[in-house]
PyMOL commands that place a pseudoatom at each C-alpha (Angstrom):
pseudoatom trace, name=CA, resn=UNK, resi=1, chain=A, elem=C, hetatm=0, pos=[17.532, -23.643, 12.662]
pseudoatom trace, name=CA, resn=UNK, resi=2, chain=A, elem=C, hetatm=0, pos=[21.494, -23.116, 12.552]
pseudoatom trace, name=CA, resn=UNK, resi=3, chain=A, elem=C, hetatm=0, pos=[23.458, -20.561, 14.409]
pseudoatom trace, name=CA, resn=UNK, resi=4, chain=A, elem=C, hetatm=0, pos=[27.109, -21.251, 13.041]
pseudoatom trace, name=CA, resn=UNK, resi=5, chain=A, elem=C, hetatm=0, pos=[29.842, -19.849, 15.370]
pseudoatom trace, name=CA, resn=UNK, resi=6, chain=A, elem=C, hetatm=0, pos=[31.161, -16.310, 13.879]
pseudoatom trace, name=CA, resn=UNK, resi=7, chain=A, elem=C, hetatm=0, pos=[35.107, -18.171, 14.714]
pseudoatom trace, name=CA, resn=UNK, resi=8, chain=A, elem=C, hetatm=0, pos=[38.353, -15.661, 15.393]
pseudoatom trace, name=CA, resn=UNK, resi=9, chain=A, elem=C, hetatm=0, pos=[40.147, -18.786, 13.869]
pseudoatom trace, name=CA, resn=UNK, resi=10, chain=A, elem=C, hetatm=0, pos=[39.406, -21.837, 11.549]
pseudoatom trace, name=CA, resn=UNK, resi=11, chain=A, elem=C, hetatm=0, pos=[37.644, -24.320, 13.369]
pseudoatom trace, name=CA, resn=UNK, resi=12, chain=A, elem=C, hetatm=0, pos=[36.212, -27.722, 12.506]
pseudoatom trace, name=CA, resn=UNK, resi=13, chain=A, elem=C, hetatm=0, pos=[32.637, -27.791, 11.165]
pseudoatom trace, name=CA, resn=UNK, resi=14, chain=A, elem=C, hetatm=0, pos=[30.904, -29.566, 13.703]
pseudoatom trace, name=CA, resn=UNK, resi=15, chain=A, elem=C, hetatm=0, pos=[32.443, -27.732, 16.345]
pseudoatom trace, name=CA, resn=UNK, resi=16, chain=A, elem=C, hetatm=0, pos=[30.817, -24.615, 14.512]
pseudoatom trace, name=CA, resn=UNK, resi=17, chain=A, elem=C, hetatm=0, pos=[27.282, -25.879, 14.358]
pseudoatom trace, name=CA, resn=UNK, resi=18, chain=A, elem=C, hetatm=0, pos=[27.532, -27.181, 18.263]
pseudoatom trace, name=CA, resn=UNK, resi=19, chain=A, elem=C, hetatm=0, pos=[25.028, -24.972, 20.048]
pseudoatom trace, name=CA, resn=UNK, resi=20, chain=A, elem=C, hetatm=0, pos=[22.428, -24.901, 22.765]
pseudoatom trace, name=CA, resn=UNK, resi=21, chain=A, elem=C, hetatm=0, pos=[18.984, -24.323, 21.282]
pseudoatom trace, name=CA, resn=UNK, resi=22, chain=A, elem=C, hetatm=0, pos=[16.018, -23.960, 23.445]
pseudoatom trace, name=CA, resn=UNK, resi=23, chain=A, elem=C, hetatm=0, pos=[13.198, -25.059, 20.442]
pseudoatom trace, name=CA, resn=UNK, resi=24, chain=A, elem=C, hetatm=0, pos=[13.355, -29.621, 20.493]
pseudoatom trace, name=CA, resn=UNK, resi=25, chain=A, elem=C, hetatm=0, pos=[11.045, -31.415, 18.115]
pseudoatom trace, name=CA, resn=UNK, resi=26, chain=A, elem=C, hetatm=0, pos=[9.241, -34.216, 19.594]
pseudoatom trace, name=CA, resn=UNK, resi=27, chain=A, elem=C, hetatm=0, pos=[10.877, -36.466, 17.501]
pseudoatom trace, name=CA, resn=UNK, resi=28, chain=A, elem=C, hetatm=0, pos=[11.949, -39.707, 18.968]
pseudoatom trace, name=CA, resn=UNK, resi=29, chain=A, elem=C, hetatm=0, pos=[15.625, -40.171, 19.033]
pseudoatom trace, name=CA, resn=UNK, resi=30, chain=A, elem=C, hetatm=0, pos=[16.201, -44.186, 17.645]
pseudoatom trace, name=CA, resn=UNK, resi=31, chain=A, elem=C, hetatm=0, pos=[17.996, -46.667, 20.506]
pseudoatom trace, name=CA, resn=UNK, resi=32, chain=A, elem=C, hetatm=0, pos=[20.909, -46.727, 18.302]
pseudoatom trace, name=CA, resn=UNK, resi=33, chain=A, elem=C, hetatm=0, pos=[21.623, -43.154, 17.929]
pseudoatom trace, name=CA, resn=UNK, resi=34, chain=A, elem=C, hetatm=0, pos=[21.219, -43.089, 21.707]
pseudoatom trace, name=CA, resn=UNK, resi=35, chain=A, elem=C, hetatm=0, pos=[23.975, -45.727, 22.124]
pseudoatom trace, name=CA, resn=UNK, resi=36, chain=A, elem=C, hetatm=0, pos=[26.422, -43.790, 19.592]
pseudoatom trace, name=CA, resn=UNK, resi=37, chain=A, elem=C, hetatm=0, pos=[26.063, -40.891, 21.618]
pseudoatom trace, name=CA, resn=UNK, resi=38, chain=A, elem=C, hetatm=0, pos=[26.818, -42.325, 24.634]
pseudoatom trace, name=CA, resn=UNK, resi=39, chain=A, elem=C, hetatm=0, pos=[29.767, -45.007, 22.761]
pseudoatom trace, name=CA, resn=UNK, resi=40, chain=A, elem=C, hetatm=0, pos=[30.993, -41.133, 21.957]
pseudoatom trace, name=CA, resn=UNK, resi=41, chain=A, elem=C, hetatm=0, pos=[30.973, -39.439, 25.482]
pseudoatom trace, name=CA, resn=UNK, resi=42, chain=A, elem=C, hetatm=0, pos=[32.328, -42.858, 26.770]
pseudoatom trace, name=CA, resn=UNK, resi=43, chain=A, elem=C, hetatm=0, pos=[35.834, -42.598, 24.972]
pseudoatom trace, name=CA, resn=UNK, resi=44, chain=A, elem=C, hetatm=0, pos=[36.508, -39.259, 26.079]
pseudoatom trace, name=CA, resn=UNK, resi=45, chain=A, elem=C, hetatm=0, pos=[40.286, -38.702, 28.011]
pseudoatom trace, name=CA, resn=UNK, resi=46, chain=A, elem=C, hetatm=0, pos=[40.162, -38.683, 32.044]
pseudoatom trace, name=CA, resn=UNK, resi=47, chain=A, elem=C, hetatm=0, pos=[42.349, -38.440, 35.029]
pseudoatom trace, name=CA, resn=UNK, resi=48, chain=A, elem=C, hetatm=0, pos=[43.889, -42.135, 35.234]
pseudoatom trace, name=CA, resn=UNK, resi=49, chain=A, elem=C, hetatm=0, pos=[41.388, -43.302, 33.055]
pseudoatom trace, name=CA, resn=UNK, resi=50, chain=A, elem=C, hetatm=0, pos=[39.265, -43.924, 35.765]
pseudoatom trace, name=CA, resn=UNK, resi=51, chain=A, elem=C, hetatm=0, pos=[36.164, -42.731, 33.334]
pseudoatom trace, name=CA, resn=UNK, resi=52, chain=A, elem=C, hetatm=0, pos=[34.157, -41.267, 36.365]
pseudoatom trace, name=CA, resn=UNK, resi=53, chain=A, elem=C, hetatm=0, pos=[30.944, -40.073, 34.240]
pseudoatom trace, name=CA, resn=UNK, resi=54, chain=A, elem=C, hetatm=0, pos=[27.806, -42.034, 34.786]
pseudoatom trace, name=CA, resn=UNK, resi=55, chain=A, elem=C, hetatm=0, pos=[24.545, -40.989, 33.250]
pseudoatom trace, name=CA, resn=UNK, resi=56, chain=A, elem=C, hetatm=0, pos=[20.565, -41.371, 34.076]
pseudoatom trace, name=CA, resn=UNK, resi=57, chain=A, elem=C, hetatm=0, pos=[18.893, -41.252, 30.911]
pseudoatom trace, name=CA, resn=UNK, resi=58, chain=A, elem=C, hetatm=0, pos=[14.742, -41.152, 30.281]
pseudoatom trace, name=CA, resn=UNK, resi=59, chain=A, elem=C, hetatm=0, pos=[13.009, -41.093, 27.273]
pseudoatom trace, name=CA, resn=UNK, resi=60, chain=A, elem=C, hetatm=0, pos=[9.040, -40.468, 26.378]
pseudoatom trace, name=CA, resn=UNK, resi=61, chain=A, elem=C, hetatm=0, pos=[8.634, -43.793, 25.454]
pseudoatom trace, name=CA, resn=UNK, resi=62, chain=A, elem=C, hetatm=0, pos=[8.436, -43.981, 29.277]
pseudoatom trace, name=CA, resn=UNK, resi=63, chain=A, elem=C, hetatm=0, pos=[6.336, -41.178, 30.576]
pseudoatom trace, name=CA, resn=UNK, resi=64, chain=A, elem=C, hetatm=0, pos=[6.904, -42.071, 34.182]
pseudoatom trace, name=CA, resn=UNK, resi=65, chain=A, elem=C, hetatm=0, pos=[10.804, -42.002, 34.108]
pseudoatom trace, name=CA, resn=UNK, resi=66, chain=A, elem=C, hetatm=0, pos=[10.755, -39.052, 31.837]
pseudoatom trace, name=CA, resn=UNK, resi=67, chain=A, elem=C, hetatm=0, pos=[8.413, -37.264, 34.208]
pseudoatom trace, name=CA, resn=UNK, resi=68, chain=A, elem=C, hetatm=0, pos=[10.314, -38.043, 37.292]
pseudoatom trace, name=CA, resn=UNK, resi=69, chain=A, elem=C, hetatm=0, pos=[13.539, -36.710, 35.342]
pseudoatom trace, name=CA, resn=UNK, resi=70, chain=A, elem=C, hetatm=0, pos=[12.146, -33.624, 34.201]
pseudoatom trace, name=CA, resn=UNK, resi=71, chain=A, elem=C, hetatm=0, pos=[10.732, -32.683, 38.005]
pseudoatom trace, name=CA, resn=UNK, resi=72, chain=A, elem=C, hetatm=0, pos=[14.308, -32.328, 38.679]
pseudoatom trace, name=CA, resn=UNK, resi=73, chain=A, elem=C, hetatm=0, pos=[14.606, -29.450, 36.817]
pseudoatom trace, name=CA, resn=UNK, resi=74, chain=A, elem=C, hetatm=0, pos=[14.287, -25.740, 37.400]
pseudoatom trace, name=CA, resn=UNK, resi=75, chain=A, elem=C, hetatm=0, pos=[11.022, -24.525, 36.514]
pseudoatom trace, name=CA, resn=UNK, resi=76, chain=A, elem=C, hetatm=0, pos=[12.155, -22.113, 33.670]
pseudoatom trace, name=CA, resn=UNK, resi=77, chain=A, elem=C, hetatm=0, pos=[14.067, -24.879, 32.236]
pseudoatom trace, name=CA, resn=UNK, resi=78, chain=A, elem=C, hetatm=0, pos=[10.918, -27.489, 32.122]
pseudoatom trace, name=CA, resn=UNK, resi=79, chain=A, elem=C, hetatm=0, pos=[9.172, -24.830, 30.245]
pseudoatom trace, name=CA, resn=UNK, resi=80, chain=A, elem=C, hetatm=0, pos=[11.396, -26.002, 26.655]
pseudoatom trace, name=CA, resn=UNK, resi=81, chain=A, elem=C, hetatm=0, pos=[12.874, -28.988, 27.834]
pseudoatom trace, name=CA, resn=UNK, resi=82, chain=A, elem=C, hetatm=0, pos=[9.499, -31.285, 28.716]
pseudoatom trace, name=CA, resn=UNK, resi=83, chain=A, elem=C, hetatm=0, pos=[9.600, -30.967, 24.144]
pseudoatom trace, name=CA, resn=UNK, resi=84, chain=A, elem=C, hetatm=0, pos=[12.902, -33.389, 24.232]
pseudoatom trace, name=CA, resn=UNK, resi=85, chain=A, elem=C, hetatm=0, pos=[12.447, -36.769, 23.755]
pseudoatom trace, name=CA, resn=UNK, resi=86, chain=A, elem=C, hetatm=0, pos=[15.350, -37.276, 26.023]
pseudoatom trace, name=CA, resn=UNK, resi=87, chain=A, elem=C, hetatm=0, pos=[16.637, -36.177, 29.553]
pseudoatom trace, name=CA, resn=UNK, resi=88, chain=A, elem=C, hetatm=0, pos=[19.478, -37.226, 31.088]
pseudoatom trace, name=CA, resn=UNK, resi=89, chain=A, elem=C, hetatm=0, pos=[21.558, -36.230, 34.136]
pseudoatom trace, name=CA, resn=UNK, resi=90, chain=A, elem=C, hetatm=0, pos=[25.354, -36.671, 34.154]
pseudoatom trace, name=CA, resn=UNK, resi=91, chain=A, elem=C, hetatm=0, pos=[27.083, -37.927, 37.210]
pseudoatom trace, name=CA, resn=UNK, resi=92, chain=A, elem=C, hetatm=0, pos=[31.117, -37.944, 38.733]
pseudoatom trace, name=CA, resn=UNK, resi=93, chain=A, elem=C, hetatm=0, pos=[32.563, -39.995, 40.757]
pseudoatom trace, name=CA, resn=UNK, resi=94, chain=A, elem=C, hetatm=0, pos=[34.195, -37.997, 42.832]
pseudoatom trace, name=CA, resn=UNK, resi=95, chain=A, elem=C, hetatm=0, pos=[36.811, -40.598, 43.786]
pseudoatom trace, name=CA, resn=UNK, resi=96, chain=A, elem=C, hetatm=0, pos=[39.199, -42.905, 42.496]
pseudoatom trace, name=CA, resn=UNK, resi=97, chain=A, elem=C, hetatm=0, pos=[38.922, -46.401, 42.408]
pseudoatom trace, name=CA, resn=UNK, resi=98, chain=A, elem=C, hetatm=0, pos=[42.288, -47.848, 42.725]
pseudoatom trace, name=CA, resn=UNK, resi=99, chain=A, elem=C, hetatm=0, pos=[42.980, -45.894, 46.075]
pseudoatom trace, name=CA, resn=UNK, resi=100, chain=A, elem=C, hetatm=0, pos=[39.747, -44.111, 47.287]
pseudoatom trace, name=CA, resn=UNK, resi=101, chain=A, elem=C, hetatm=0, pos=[41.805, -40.665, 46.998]
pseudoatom trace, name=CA, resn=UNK, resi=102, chain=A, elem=C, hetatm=0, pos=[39.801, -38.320, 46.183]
pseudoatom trace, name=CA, resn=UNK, resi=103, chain=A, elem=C, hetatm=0, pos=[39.358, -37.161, 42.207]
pseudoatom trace, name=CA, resn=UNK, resi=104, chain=A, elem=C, hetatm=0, pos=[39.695, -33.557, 41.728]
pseudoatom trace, name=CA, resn=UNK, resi=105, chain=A, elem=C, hetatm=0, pos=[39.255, -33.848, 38.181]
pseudoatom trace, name=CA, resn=UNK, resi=106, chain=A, elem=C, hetatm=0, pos=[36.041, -35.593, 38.129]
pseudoatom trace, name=CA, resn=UNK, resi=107, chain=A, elem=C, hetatm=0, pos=[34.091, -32.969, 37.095]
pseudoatom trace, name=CA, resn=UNK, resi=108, chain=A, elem=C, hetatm=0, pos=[36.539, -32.082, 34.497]
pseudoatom trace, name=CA, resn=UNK, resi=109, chain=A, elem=C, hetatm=0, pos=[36.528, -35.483, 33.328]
pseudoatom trace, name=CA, resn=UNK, resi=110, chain=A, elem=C, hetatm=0, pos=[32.374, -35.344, 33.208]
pseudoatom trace, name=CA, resn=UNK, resi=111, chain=A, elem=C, hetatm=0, pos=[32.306, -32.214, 30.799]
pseudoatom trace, name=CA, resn=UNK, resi=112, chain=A, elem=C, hetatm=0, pos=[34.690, -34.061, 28.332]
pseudoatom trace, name=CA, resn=UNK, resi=113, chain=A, elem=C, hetatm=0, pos=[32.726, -36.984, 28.312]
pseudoatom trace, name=CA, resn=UNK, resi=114, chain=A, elem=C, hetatm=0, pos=[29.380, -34.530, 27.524]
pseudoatom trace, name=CA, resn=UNK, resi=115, chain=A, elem=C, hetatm=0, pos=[31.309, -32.545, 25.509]
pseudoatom trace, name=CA, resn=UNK, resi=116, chain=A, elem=C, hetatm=0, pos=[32.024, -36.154, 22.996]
pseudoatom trace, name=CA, resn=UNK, resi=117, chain=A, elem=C, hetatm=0, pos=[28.405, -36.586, 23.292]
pseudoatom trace, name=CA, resn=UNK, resi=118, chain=A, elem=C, hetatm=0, pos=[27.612, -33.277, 21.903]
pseudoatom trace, name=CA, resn=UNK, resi=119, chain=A, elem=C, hetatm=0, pos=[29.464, -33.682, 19.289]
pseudoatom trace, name=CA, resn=UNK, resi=120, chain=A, elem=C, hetatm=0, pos=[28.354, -36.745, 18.179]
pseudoatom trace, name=CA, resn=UNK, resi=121, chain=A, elem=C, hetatm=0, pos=[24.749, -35.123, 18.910]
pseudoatom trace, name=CA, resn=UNK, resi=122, chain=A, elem=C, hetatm=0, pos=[25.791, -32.620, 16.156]
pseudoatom trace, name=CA, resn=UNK, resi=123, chain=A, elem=C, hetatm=0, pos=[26.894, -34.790, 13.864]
pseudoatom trace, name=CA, resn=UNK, resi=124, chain=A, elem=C, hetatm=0, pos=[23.860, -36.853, 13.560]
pseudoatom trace, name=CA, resn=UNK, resi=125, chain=A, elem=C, hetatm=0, pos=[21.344, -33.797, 13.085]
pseudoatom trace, name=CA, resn=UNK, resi=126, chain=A, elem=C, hetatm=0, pos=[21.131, -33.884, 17.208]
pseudoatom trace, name=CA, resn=UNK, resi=127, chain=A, elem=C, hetatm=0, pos=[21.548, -30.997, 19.313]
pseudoatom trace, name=CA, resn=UNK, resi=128, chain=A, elem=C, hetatm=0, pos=[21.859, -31.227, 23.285]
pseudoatom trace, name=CA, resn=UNK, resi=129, chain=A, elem=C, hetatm=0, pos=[21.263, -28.722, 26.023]
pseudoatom trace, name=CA, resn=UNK, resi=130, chain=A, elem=C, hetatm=0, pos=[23.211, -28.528, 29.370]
pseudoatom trace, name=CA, resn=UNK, resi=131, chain=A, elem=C, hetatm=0, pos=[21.644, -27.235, 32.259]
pseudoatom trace, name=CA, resn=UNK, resi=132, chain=A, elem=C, hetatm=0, pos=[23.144, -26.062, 35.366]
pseudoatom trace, name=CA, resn=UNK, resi=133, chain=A, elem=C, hetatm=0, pos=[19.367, -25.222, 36.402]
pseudoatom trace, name=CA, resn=UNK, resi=134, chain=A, elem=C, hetatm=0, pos=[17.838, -28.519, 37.888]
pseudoatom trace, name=CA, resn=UNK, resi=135, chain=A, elem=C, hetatm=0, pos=[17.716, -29.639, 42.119]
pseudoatom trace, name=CA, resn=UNK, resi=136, chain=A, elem=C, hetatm=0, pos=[20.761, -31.540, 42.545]
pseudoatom trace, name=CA, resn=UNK, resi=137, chain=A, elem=C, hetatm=0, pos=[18.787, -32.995, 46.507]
pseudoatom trace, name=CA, resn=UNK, resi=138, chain=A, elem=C, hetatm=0, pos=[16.195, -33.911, 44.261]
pseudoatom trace, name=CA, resn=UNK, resi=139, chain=A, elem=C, hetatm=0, pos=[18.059, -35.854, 41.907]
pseudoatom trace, name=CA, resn=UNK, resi=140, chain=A, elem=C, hetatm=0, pos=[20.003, -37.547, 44.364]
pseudoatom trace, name=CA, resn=UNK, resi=141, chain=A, elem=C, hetatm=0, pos=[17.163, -38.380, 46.649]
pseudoatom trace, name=CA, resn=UNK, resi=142, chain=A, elem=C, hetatm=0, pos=[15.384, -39.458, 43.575]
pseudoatom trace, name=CA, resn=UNK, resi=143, chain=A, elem=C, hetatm=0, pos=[17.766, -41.905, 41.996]
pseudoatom trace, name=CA, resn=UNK, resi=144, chain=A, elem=C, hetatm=0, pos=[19.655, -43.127, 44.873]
pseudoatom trace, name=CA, resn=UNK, resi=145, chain=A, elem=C, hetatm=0, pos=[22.310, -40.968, 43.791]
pseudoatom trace, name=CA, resn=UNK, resi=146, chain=A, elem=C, hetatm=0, pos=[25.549, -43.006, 46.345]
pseudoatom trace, name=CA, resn=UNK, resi=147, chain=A, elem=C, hetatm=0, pos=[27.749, -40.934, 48.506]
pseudoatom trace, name=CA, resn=UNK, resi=148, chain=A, elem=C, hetatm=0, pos=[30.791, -39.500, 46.661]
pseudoatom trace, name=CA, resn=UNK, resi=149, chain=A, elem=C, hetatm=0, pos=[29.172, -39.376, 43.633]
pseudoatom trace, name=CA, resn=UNK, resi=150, chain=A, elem=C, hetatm=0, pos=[27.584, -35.525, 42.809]
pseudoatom trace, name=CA, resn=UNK, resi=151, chain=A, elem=C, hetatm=0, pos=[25.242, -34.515, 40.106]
pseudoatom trace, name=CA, resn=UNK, resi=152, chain=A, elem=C, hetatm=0, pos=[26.449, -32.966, 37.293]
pseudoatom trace, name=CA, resn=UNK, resi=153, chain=A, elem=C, hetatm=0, pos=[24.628, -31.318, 35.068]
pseudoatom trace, name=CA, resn=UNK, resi=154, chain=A, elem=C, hetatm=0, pos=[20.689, -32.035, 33.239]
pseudoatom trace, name=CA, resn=UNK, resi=155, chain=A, elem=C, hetatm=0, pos=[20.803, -32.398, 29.751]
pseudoatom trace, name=CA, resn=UNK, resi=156, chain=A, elem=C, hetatm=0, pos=[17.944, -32.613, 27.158]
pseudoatom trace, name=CA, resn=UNK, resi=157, chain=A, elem=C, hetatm=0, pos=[18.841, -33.825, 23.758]
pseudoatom trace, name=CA, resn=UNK, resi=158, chain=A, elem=C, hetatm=0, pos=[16.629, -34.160, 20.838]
pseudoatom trace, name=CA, resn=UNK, resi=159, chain=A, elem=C, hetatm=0, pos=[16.516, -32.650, 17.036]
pseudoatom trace, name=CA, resn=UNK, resi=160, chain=A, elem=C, hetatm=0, pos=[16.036, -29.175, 15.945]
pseudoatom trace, name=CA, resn=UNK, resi=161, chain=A, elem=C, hetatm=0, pos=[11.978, -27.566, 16.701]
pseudoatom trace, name=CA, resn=UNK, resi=162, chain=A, elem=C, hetatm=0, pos=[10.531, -25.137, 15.818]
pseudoatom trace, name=CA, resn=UNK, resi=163, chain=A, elem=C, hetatm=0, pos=[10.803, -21.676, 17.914]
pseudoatom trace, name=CA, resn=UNK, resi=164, chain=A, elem=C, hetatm=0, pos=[7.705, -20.315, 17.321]
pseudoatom trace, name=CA, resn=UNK, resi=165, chain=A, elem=C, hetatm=0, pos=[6.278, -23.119, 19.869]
pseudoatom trace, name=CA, resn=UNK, resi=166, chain=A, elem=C, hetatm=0, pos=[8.260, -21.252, 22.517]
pseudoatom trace, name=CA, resn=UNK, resi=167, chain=A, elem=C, hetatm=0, pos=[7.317, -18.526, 24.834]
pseudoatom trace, name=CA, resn=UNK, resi=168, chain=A, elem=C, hetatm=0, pos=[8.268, -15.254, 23.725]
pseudoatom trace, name=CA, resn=UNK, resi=169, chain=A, elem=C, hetatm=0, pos=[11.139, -14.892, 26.002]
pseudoatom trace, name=CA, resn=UNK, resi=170, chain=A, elem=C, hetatm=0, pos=[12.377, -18.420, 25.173]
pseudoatom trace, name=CA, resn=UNK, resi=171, chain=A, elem=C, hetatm=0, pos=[12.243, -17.487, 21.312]
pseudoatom trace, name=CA, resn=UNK, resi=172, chain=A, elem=C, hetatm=0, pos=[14.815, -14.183, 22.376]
pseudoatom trace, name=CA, resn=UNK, resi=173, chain=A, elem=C, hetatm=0, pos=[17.234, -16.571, 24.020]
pseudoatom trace, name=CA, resn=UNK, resi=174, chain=A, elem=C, hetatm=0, pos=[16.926, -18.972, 20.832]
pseudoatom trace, name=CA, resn=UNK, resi=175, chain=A, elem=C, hetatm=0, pos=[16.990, -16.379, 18.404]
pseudoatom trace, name=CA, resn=UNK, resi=176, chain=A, elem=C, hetatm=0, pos=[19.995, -14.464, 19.945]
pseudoatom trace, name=CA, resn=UNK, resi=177, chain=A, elem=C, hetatm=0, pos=[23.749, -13.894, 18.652]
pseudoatom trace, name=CA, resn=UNK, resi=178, chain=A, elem=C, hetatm=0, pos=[26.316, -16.763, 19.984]
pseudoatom trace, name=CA, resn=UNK, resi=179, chain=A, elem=C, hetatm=0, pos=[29.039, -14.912, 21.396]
pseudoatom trace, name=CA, resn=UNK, resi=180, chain=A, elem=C, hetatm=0, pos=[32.644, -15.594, 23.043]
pseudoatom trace, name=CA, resn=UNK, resi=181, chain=A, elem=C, hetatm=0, pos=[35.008, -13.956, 24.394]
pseudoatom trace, name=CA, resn=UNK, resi=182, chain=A, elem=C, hetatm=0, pos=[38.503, -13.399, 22.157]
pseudoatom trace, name=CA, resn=UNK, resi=183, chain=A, elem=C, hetatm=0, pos=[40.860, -15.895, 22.609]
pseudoatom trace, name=CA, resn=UNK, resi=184, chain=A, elem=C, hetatm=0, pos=[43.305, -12.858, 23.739]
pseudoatom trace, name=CA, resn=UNK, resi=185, chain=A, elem=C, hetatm=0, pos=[41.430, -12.508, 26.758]
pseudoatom trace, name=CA, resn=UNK, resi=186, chain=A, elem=C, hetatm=0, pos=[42.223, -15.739, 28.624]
pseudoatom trace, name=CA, resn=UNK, resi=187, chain=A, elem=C, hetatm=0, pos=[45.500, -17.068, 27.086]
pseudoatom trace, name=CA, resn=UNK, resi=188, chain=A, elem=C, hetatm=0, pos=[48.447, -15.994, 28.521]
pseudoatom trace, name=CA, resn=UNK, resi=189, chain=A, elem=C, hetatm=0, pos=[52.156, -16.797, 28.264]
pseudoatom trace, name=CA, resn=UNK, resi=190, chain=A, elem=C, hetatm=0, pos=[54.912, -15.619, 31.163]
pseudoatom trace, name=CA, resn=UNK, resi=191, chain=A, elem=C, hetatm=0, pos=[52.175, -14.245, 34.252]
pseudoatom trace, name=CA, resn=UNK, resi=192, chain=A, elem=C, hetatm=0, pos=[48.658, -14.053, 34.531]
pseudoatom trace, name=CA, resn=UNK, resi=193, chain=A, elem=C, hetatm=0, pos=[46.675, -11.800, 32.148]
pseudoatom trace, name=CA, resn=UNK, resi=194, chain=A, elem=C, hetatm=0, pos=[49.695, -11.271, 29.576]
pseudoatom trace, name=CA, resn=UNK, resi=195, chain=A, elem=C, hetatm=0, pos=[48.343, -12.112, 26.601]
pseudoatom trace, name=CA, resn=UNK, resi=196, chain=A, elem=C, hetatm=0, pos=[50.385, -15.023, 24.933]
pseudoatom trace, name=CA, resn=UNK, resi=197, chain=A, elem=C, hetatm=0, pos=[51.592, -14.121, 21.542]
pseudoatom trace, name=CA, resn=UNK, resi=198, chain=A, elem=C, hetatm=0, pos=[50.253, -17.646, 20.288]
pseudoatom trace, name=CA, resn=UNK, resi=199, chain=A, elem=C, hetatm=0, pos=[46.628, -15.332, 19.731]
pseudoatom trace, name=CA, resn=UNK, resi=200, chain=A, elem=C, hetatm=0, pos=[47.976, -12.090, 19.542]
pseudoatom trace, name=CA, resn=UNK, resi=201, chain=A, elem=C, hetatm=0, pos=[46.870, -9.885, 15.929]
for i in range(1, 201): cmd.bond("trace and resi %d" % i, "trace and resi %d" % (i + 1))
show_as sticks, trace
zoom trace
């Protein structure tokens, strides 16, 4: 299934096709496609390069790590995502290492990191799914998750499935229009809310 982005502007291809789908095959995703994606989210820009993104990955071909991954999550989100043949959850660093200071940007840093992986994901037939929904105690309590490093975000990765397999309310979400808001929105130039004539019609 595609949902291509309906773009304002001209953007690149894969950046159209990038979306969130709720339908995974069971299809296992090959070691080396794993290590591309995560080669990708590993060159992505950060704060001092201090590359603060760690990830805890599980894959079916180990039932007991995937399981103890996928009790993290929210209920409603186990529902679609125990079809992946991957879980992962991303982890900051929330300081840095040269100094201890703290990293404000760590988080920051963490989404561009996924956001390379995602990409990548698309680009090799892939798709991935963030979640905010997933027990962040758990996770930590779970993996031994260090002080001043915080849970990210749960992401399930796999190729396209079919929605029918889904729970009716799960097929609306998948089926659903992709929307954003217009650019004119939220860029401004000279105060807050002026929109900047870089996006103006």
């Amino acid at each position: 299934m595609e949902k291509p982005a309906d773009t304002q502007f001209p953007i690149h291809d894969l950046l159209k096709r990038r979306w969130s789908p709720l339908a995974f095959s069971s299809q296992p995703i090959e070691k080396e496609t794993l290590e591309s994606l995560l080669e990708a989210a590993s060159w992505a820009a950060s704060s001092y390069n201090e590359q603060p993104w760690h990830f805890i990955v599980a894959t079916k071909d180990n039932p007991e790590e995937f399981n103890r991954l996928l009790s993290c999550l929210a209920e409603g989100n186990q529902v679609w995502a125990k079809n992946a043949p991957v879980l992962m959850i991303s982890v900051a660093k929330l300081y840095f290492e040269k100094n201890g200071v703290e990293n404000r940007h760590a988080f920051h840093d963490v989404g561009a990191a996924a956001s390379n992986l995602a990409i990548q994901a698309t680009s090799l037939g892939l798709f991935i799914h963030q979640m905010a929904g997933f027990d962040v105690a758990k996770a930590k309590e779970l993996y031994s998750i260090p002080q001043r490093y915080e849970p990210v975000a749960a992401i399930a990765i796999g190729y396209p499935g079919d929605p029918e397999t889904l729970p009716e309310q799960y097929q609306q979400r998948q089926f659903s229009p992709r929307q954003r808001k217009p650019t004119q929105t939220f860029v401004f130039t000279g105060g807050w809310g002026q929109t900047s004539p870089v996006v103006k019609n």
